[in-house]
SERO-4910 file (N, C-alpha, C, O; in steps of 0.05 Angstrom, whole numbers):
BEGIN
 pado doro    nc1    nc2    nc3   cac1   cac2   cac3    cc1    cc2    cc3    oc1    oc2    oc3
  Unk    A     17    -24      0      0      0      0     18     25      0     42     22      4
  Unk    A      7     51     -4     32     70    -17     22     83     19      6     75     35
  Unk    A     39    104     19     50    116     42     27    128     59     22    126     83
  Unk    A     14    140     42    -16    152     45    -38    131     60    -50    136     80
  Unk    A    -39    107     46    -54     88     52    -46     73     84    -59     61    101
  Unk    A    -22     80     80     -3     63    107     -2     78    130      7     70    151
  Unk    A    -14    104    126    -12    122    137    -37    127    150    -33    131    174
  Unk    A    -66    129    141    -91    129    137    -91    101    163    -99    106    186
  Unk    A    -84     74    157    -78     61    167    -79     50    193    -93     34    207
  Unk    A    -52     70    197    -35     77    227    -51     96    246    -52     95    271
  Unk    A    -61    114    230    -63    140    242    -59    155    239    -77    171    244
  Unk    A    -36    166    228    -11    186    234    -17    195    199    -33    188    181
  Unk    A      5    216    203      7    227    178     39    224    156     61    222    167
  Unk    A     34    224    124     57    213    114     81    225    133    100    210    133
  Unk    A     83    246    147    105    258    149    126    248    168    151    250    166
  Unk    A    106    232    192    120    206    210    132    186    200    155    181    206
  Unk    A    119    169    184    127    156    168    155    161    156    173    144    156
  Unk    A    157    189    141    182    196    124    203    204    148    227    209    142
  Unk    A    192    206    182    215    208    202    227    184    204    251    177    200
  Unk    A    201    165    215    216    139    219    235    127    201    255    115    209
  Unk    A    227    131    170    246    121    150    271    135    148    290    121    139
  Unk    A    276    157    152    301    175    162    313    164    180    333    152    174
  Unk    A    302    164    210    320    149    224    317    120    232    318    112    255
  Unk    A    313    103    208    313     75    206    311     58    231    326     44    245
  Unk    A    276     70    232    257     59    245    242     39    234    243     16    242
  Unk    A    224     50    213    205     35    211    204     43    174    189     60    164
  Unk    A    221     26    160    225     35    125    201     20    113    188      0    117
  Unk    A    200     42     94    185     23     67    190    -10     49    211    -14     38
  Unk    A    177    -21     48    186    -53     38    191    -45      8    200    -63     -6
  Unk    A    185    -20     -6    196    -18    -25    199      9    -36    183     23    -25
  Unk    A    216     23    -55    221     47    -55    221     48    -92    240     40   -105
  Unk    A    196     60   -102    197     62   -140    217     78   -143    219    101   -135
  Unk    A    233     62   -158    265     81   -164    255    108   -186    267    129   -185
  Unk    A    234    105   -202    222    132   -207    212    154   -202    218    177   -209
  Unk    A    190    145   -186    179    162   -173    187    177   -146    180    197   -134
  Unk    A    204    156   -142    206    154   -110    178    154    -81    179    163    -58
  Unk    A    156    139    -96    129    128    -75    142    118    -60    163    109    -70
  Unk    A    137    113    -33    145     90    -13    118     72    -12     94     77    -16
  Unk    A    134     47     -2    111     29     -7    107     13     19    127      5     32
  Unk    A     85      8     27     93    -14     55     75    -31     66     53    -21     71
  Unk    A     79    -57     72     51    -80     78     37    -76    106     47    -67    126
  Unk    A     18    -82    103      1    -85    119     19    -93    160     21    -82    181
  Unk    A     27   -120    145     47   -125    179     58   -109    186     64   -108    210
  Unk    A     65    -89    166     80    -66    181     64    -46    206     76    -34    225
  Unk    A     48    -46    203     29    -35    224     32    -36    251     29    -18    268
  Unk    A     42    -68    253     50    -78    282     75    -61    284     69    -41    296
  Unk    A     93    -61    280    112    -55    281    117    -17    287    134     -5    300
  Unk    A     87     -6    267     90     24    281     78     27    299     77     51    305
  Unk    A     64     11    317     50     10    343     68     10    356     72     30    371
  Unk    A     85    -11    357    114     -8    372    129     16    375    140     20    397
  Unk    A    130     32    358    146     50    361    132     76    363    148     95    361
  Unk    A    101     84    367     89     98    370     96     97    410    107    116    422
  Unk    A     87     73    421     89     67    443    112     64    458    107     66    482
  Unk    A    136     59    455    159     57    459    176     93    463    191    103    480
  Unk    A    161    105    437    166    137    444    152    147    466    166    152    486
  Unk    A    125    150    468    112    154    481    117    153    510    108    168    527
  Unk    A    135    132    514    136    121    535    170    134    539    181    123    558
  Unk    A    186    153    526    196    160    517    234    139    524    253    142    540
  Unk    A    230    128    511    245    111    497    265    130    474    258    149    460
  Unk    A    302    113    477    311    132    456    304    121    425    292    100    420
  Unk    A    311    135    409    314    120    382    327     99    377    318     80    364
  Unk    A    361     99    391    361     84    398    363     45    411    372     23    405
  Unk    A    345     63    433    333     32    450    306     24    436    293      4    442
  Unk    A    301     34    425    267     33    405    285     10    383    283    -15    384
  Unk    A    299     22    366    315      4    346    323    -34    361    322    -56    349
  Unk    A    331    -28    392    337    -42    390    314    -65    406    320    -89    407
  Unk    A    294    -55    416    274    -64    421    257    -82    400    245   -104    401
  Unk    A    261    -60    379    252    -74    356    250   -104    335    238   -115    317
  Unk    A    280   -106    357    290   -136    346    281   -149    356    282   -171    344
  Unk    A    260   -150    388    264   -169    412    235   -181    404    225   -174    383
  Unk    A    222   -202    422    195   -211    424    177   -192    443    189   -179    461
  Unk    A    162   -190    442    136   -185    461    147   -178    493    145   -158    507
  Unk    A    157   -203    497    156   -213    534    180   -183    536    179   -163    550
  Unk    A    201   -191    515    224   -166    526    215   -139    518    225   -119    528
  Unk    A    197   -137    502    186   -102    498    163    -92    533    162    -72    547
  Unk    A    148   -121    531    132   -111    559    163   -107    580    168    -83    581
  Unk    A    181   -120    595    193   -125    603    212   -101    610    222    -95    632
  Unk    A    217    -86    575    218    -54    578    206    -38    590    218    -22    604
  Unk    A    183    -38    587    159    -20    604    165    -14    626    170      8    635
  Unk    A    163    -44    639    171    -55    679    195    -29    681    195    -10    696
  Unk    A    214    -38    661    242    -21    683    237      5    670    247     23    684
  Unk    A    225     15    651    214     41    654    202     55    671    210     77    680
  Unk    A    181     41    678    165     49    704    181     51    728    179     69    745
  Unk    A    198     26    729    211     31    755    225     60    758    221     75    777
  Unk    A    238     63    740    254     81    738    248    113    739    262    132    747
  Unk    A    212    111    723    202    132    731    188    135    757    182    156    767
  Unk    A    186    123    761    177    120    804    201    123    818    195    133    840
  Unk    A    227    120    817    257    135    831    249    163    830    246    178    849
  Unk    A    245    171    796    245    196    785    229    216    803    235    237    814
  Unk    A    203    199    799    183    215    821    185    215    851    176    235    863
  Unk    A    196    194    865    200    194    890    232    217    895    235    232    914
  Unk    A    247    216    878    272    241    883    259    267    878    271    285    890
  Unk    A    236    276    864    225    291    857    204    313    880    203    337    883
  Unk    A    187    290    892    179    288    922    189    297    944    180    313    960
  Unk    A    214    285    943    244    296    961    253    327    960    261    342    979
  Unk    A    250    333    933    262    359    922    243    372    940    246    382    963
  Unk    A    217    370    920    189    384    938    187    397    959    182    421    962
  Unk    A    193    374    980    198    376   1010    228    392   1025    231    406   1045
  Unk    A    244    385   1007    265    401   1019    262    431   1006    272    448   1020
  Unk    A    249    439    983    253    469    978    248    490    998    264    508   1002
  Unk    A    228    488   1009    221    505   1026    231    509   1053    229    532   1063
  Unk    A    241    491   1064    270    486   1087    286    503   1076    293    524   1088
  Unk    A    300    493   1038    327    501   1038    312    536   1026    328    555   1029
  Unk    A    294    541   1019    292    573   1018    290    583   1033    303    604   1031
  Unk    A    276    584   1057    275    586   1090    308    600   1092    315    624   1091
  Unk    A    325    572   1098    353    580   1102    365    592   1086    386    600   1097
  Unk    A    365    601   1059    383    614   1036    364    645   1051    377    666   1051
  Unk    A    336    646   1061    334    674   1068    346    683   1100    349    705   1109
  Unk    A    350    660   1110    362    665   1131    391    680   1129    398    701   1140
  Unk    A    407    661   1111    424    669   1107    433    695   1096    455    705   1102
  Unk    A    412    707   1078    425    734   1060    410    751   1089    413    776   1085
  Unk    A    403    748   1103    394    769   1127    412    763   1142    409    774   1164
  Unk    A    430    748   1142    455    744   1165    470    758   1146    479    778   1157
  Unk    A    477    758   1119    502    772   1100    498    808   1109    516    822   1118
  Unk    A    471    814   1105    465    840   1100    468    856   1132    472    880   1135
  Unk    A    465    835   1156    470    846   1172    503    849   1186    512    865   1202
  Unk    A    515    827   1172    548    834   1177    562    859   1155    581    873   1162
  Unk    A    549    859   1132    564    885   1118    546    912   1142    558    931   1152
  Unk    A    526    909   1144    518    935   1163    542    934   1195    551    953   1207
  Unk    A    546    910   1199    562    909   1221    589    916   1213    599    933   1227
  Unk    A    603    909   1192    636    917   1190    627    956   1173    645    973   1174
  Unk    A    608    962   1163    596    983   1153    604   1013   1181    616   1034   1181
  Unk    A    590    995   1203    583   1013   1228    608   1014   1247    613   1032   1263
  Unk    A    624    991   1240    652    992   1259    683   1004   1242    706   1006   1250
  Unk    A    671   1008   1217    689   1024   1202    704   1047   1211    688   1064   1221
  Unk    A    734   1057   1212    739   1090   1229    750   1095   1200    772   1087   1190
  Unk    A    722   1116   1185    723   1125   1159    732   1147   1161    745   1159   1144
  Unk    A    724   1157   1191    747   1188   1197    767   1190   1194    779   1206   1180
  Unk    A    780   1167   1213    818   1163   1204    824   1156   1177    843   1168   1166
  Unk    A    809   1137   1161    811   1125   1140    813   1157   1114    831   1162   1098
  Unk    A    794   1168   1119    786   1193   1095    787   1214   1097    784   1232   1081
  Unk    A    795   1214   1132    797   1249   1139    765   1255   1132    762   1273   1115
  Unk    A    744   1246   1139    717   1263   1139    709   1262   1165    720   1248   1182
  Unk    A    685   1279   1166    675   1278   1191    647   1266   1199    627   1265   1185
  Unk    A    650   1258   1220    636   1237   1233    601   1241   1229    583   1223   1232
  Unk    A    598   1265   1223    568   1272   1202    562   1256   1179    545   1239   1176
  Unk    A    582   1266   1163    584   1249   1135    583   1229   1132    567   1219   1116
  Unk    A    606   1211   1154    603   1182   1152    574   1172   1155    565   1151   1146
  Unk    A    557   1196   1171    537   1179   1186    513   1176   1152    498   1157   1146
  Unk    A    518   1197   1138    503   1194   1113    512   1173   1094    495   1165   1078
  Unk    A    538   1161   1091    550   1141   1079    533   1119   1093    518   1106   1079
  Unk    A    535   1114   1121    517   1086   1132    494   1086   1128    482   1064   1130
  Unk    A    480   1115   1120    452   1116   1117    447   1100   1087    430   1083   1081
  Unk    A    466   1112   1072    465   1108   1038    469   1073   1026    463   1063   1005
  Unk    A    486   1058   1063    497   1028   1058    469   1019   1054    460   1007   1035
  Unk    A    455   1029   1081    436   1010   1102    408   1012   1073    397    991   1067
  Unk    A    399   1033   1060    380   1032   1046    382   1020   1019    365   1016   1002
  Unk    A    412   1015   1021    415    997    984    412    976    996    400    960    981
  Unk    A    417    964   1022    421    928   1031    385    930   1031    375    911   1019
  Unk    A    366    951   1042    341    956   1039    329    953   1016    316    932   1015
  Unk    A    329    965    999    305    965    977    325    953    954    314    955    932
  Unk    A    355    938    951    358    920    924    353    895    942    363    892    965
  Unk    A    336    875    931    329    848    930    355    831    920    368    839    901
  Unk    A    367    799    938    383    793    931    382    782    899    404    776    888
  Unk    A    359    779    885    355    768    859    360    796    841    374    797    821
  Unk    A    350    812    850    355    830    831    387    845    835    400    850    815
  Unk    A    396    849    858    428    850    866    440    831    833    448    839    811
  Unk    A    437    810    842    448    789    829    448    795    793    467    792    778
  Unk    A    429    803    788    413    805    762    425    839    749    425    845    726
  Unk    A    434    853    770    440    885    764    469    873    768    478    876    745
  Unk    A    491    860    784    511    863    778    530    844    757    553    850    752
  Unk    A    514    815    743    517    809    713    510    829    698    524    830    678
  Unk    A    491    849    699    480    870    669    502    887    669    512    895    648
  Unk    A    513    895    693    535    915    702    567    906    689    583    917    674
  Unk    A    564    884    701    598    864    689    596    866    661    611    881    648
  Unk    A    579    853    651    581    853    621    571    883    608    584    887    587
  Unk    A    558    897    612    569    924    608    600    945    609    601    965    594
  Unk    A    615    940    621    644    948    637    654    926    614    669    939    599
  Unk    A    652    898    605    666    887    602    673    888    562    690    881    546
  Unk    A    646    901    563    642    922    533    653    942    521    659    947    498
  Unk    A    657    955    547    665    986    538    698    996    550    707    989    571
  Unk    A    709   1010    534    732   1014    538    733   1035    554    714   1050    556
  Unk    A    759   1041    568    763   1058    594    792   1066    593    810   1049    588
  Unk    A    798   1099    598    820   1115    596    831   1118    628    817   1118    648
  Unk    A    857   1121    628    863   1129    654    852   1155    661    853   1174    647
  Unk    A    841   1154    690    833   1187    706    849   1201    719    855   1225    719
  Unk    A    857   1174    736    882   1178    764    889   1158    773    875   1138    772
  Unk    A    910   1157    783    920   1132    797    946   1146    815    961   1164    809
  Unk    A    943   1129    841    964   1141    863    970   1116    883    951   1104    895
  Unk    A    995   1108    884   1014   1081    888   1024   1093    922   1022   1116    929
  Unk    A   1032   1074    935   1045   1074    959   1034   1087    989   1045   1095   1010
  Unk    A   1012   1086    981   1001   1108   1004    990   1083   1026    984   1059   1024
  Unk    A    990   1107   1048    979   1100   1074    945   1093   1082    937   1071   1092
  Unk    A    928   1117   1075    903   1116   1084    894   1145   1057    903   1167   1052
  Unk    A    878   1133   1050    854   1147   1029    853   1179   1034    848   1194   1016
  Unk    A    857   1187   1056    864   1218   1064    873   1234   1045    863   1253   1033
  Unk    A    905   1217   1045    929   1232   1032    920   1238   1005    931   1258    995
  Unk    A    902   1226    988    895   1251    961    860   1238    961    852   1244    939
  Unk    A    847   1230    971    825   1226    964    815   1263    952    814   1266    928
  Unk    A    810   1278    962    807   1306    951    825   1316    917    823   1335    901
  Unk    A    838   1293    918    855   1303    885    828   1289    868    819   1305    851
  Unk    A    816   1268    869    799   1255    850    774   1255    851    762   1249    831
  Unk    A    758   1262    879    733   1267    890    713   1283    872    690   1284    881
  Unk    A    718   1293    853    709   1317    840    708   1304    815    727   1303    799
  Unk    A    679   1291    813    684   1280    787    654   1286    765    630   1291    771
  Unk    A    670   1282    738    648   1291    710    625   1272    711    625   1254    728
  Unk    A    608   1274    696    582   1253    689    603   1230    669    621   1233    653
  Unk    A    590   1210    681    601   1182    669    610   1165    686    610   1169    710
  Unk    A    620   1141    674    621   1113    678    646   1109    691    664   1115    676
  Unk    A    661   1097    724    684   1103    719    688   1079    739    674   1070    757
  Unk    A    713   1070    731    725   1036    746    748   1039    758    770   1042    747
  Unk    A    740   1039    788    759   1040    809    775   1011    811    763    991    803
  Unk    A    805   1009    823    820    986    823    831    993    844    835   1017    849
  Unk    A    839    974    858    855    983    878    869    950    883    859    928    875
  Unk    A    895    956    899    913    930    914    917    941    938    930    962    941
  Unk    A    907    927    955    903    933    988    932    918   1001    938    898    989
  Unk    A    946    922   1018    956    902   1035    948    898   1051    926    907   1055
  Unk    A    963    880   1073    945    862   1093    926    883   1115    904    882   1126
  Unk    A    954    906   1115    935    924   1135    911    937   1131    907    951   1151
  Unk    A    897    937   1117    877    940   1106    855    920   1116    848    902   1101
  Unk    A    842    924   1141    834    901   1151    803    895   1135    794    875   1124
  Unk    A    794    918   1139    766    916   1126    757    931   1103    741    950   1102
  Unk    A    772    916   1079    768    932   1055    743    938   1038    737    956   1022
  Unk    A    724    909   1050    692    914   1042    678    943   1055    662    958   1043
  Unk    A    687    947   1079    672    975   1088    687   1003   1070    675   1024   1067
  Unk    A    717    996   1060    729   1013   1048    719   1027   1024    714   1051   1022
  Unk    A    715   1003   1003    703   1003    978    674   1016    979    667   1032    961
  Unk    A    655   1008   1002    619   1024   1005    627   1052   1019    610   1070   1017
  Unk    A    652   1058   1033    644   1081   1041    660   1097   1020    651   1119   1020
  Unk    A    684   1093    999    695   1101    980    663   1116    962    652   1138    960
  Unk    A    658   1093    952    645   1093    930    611   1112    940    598   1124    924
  Unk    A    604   1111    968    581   1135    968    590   1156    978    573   1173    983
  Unk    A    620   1161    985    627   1193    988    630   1200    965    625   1224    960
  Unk    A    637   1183    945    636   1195    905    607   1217    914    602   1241    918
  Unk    A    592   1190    912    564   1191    899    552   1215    922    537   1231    911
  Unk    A    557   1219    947    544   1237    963    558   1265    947    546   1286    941
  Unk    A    585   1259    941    604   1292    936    596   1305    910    602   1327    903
  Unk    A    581   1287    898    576   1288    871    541   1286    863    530   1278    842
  Unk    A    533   1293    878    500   1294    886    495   1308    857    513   1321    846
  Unk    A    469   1302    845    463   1317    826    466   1311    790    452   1318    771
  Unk    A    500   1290    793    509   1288    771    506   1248    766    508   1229    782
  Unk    A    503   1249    734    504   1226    731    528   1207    729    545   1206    711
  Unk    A    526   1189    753    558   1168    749    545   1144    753    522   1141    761
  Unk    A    563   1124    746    570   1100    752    595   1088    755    614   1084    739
  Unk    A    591   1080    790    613   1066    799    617   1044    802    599   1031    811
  Unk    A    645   1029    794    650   1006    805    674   1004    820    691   1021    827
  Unk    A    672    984    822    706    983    839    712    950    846    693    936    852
  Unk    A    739    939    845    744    912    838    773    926    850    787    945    842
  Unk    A    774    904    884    799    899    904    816    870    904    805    849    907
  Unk    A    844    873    900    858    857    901    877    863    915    887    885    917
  Unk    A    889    833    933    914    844    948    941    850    928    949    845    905
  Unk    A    949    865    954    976    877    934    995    852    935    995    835    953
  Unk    A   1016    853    906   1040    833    908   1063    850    920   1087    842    919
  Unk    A   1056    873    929   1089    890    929   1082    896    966   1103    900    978
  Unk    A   1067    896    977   1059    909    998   1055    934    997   1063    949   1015
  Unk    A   1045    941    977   1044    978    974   1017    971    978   1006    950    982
  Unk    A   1005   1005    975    974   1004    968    970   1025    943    979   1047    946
  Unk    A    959   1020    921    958   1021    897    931   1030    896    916   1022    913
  Unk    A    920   1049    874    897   1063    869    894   1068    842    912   1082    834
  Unk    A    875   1060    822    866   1068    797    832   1078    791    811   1069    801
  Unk    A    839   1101    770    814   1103    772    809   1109    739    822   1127    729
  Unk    A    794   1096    726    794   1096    690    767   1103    692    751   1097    710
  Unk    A    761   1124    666    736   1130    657    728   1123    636    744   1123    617
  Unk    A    704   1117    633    700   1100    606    692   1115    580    676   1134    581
  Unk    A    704   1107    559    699   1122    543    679   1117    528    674   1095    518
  Unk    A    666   1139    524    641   1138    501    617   1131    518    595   1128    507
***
């Protein structure tokens, strides 16, 4: 019977048929070297039942091929360790279920323990000795920490500083300033504080004395943003220890 007929048949439409014969599933018993009709008997029928059900059951191509060779007892026999295997599937699945809400519980536990140790090394910072400012100011820098750990969400944190990286990692950047060997942020923070609208990537190499460079970098980066009220920037900043024991300072602006 031609493809149509075999098709009509089965069920299905020629176009399964022309899959299965692609990936030498289920071929035609004969192929008109003219026309190119496919042709195919009746027994064949059994045979696309098999492999309607074998997918279904989702089986690869394949273990279907090789199913195809076997009797009855070993195709049911397939089924069995299918099933089994999808009942693991579903019982690890169950498991997941049950543990999500434990383990999101604790992943929020946890970013409320993170957010309250940067407010803790934030508040025990001496940004006075560190920057020469005064103890007013600092107090607007802790104000400026405590309301970003406030209103950015750790998903969206997460989500703003990939869009940020791969932005920076786009665009090219000129030197601004840079100042090598120093003691404490004092000694020229006032040379670079004073800055244009735009994009600009702080670097720094800390040595060991440098105990708490995470409070360094938040209170750096919102005395910019407080000194500079008004104007449009974007800061980053990326700390590494020093190899020389100096303390090292860069500041590139991005161009364009």
């Amino acid at each position: 019977m031609t493809i149509r007929q075999f098709a009509n048949l089965c069920g299905c439409n020629p176009q399964t048929l022309r899959y299965y014969d692609q990936v030498d599933l289920l071929k035609p018993v004969r192929v008109d070297p003219y026309s190119g009709y496919r042709f195919y008997d009746e027994e064949q029928a059994t045979d696309f039942v098999k492999i309607r059900n074998l997918q279904s059951a989702d089986f690869t191509i394949a273990e279907i091929k090789e199913l195809l060779k076997q009797d009855h007892e070993a195709i049911w026999e397939a089924f069995e360790q299918k099933i089994a295997q999808q009942k693991e599937k579903l019982k690890s699945l169950r498991l997941l279920q049950k543990s999500y809400r434990t383990e999101m519980t604790q992943m929020q536990q946890k970013i409320v323990e993170v957010k309250e140790e940067i407010r803790r090394m934030v508040r025990s910072y001496d940004a006075v000795e560190e920057f020469g400012i005064g103890e007013e100011e600092y107090e607007r820098v802790i104000s400026c920490v405590e309301h970003a750990l406030d209103e950015i969400g750790e998903a969206d944190a997460a989500d703003e500083w990939l869009a940020e990286k791969q932005k920076r990692l786009e665009g090219t950047y000129d030197p601004w300033y840079e100042k090598h060997g120093w003691q404490q942020m004092r000694e020229f923070f006032d040379e670079f504080s004073s800055l244009k609208d735009g994009s600009y990537e702080l670097r720094m190499e800390l040595n060991k004395a440098k105990e708490n460079p995470y409070a360094l970098v938040n209170c750096l980066l919102n005395l910019l943003m407080l000194r500079n009220a008004g104007k449009t920037l974007e800061l980053h900043c990326d700390v590494k220890d020093s190899k020389d024991g100096q303390n090292h300072f860069w500041m590139l602006k991005r161009n364009g």
